[in-house]
N, C-alpha and C positions, 0 to 999 in steps of 0.2 A: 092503413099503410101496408097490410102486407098482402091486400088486395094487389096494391099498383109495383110493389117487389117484385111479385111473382108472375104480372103481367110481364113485364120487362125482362125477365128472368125465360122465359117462356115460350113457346110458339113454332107456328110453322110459317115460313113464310118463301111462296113461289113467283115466279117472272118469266114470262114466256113475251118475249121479244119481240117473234114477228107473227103474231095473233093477228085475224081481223081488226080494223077499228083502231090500230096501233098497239104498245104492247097492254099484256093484262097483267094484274097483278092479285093476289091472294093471301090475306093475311088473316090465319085463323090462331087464339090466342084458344088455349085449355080451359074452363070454367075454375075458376078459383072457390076451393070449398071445403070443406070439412077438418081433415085433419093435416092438410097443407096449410091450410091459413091459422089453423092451433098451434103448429110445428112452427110457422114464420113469426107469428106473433110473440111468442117465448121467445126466441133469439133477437130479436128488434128490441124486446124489452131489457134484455141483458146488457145491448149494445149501449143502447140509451143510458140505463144505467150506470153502467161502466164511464159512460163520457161524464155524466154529472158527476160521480166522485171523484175521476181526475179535475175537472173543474173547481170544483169546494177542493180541492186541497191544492188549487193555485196554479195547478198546469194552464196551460195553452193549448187549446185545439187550432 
């Protein structure tokens, strides 16, 4: 999960209009690794957690 966060979270992304060929377009996303996806992971697990005890004790999500 906190592979596809941080994709989304993430990137560069260019468009150049009137290219050859019609337009182009460039979408390069950062390699997800090491102590970003240890750092996402820890907070995704809080979150989660946090929704399950409001849950068991009767809230509405």
């Amino acid at each position: 999960m906190a592979k596809q966060v941080h994709k989304m979270a993430s990137g560069t992304h260019k468009r150049w209009p009137n290219a050859i060929g019609g337009p182009k377009e460039l979408h390069v996303y950062p390699r997800s690794r090491g102590q970003v996806l240890r750092h996402l992971g820890a907070d995704l697990e809080k979150t989660i957690e946090l929704l399950i005890a409001h849950h068991a004790i009767g809230g509405a999500i």
